[in-house]
N, C-alpha and C positions, 0 to 999 in steps of 0.2 A: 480752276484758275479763271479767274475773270479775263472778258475779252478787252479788247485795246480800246474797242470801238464805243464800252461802255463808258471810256471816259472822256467822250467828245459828246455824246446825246444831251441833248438840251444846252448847249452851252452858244453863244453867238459867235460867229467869225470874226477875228479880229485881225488888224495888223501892228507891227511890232514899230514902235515907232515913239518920240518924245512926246509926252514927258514918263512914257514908260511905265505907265499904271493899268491896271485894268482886273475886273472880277468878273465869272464864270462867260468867263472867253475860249475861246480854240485858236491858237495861233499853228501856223503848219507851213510847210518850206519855205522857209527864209533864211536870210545869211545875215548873221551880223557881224562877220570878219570883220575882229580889229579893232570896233569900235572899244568906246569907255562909257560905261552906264553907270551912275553912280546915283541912287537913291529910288529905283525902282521899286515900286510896291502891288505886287501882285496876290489874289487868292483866289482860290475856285479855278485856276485857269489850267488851262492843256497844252503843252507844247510839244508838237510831232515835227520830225524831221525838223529841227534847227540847227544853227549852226553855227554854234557860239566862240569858234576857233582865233584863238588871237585877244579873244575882248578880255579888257580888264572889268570886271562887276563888282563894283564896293557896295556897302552900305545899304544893302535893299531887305527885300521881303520878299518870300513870296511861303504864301500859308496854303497848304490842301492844295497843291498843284502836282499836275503830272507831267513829266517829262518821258515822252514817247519818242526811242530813236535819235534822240538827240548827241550832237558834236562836241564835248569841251577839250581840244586838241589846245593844250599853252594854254589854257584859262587860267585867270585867275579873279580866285574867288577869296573878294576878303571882308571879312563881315560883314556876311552875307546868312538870314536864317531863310533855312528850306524847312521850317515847322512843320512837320503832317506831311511832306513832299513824296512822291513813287518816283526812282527814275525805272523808266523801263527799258531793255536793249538800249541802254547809253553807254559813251564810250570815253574814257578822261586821261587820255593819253598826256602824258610830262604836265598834267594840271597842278596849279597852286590853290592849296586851301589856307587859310589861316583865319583863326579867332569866326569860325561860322559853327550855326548852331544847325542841328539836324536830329532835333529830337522829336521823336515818332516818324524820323523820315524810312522810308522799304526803301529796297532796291530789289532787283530781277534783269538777271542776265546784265548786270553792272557791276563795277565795284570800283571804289577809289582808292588807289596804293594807298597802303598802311604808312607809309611815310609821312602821309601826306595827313591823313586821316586821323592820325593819332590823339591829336591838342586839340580836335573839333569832335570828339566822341562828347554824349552829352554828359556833364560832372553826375547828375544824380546818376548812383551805383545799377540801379535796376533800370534804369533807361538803357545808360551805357550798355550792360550784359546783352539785353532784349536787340540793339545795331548791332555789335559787337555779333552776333549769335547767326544773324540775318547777315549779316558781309563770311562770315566764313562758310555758311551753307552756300553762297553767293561764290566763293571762290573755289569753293571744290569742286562744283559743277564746271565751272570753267577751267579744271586742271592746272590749279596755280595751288600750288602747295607750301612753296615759302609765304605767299599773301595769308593764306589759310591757317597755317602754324601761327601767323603772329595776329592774327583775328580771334583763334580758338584763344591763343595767351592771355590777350586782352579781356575775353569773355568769361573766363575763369578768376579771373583774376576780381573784376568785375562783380561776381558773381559772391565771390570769399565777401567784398568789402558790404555788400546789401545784405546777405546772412549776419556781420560784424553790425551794421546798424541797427539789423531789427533786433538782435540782442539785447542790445542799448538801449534801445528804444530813443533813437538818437535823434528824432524830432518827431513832432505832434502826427508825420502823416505813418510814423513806424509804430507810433503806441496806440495808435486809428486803428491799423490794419495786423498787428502782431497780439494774440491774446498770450498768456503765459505758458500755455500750451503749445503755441504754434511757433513760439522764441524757444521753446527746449529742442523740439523737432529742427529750427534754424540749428541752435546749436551743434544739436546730433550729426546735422549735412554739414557743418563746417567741420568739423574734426574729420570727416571723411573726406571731405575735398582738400584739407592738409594732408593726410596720409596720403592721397592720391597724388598730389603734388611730391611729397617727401619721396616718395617710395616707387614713382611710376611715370612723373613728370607730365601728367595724365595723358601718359601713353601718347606722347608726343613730340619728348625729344628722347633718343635712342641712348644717348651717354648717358643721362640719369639713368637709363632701362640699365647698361651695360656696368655701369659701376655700381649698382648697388646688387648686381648679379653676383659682381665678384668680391665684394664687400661678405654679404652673405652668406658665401660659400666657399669660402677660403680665410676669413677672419673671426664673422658673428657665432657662426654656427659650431665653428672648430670648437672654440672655445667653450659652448654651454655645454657639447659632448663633452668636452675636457672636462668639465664641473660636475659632471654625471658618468664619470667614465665606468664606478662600479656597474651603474645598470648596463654595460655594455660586453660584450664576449666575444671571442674572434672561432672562427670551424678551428683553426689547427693550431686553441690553445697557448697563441705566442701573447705576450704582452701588447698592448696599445698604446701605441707612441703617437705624436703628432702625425707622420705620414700616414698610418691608418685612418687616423683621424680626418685629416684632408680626402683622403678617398671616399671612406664611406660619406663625408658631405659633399663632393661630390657627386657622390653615386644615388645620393638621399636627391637632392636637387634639379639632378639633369633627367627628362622622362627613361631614357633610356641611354643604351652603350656606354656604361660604366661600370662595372661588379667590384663588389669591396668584400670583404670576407668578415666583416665586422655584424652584428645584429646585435639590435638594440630589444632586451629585456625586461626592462624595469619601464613604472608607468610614464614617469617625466621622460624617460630617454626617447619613450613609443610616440609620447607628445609631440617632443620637439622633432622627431622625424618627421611625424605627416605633417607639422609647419613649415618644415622646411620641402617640404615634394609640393605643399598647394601654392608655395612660394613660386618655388618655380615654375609650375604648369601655368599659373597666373602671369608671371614672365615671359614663357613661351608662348601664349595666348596675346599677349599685347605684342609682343617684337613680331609675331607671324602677322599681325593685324599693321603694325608699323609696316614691314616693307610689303605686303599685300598693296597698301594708299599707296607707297612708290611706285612702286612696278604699272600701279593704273594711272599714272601721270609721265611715265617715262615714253 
């Protein structure tokens, strides 16, 4: 990790003041409670310990800047680009964002509510992913889980729509960088990150976990048993009726404490058993991984 310190070397002392422009500066504890900035243009510059609480910032710039420890308690920030921007240990308690750009901006030990952050992700898909990816690693370290769930959302999501591009080859810089080869490959990761969405809500929200648990093993599975019932036998010789049938899928699905008296004989029936047991240990692997993140945030 780079030090703090490397991003004030070489840079000259400045102070913050009208008409609010300046390049490879250091600005460092000042207050500007309150005030209204509107057309600031900054780059190259450094700000440690400021203290932006109250100001309204329209209209500016600031390009390849760092923000070290800085305040924005009730900011409001409205188009406003932070291009290329670090904040570092910043803090954005009740802040307004709107219509600002912050593409290729980092954060570290920061994060801006998703609420707020949403409509200023930047539109290009693989921009977005790459914030998107950096705010939820950003939030999990700092034990916010609901920020986090809807970062990871974002970033997935994000993530389908740049695979869907390169596809397409949906402008000059996706048929640049996607040879035909590496758009099949796109392809292959998009069908897996829909199944992973369809089938696991990638492992991050529990309801899709829990209904398609019981989707699968009380409706999906009954059934294809039903449709293969010859390859199936019970120890004491009785008929298989649906109730057998719901047992041994559940007995098939859940790792353990369940026993059904049914065994599956024939090839497709042997199949759809062990689909349906790596179904569930896959299940049980992601829900033990789900409330694991809980329990280290509670």
């Amino acid at each position: 990790m780079v030090s703090q310190d490397a991003y004030i070397v070489g840079r000259t002392k400045g102070s913050l003041g009208s008409p609010f422009k300046g390049e490879d500066h250091v600005f460092g504890g000042e207050r500007l409670d309150g005030q209204t900035i509107s057309g600031a243009v900054y780059a190259h510059c450094t700000f440690a310990n400021i203290s932006f609480k109250d100001v309204k910032l329209d209209s500016s710039q600031f390009l390849n800047c760092t923000f070290i420890g800085c305040y924005f308690r009730r900011t409001k920030l409205l188009n406003v680009s932070f291009q290329a921007c670090k904040f570092l240990s910043c803090d954005f308690p009740k802040a307004t964002v709107q219509a600002c750009d912050f593409r290729y901006a980092r954060f570290s030990d920061s994060y801006i509510p998703f609420a707020e952050m949403e409509h200023s992700l930047p539109n290009q898909p693989n921009l977005r992913e790459i914030l998107a990816k950096n705010l939820t690693i950003e939030t999990d370290k700092l034990g916010l889980p609901a920020e986090r769930r809807f970062y990871r959302m974002a970033e997935m999501q994000a993530h389908e729509q740049h695979l869907v591009a390169a596809i397409q080859g949906r402008s000059q810089w996706y048929q640049d960088h996607f040879s035909s080869s590496a758009r099949f490959r796109a392809g292959t990761e998009l069908v897996w990150s829909y199944v992973n969405k369809w089938l696991w809500g990638y492992g991050e929200r529990i309801l899709v976990l829990v209904r398609n648990f019981s989707v699968a093993s009380l409706v999906v599975f009954p059934i294809l048993f039903y449709a293969f019932s010859e390859q199936l036998i019970t120890s004491s010789g009785v008929l298989i009726d649906w109730r057998s049938l719901l047992y041994f899928s559940l007995a098939t699905i859940v790792p353990t404490g369940i026993a059904s008296n049914v065994t599956a004989i024939g090839p497709i029936a042997q199949f759809l058993a062990i689909a349906e047991s790596l179904f569930g240990v896959i299940t049980a692997g992601l829900l033990a991984s789900y409330i694991f993140r809980w329990s280290l945030h509670k």
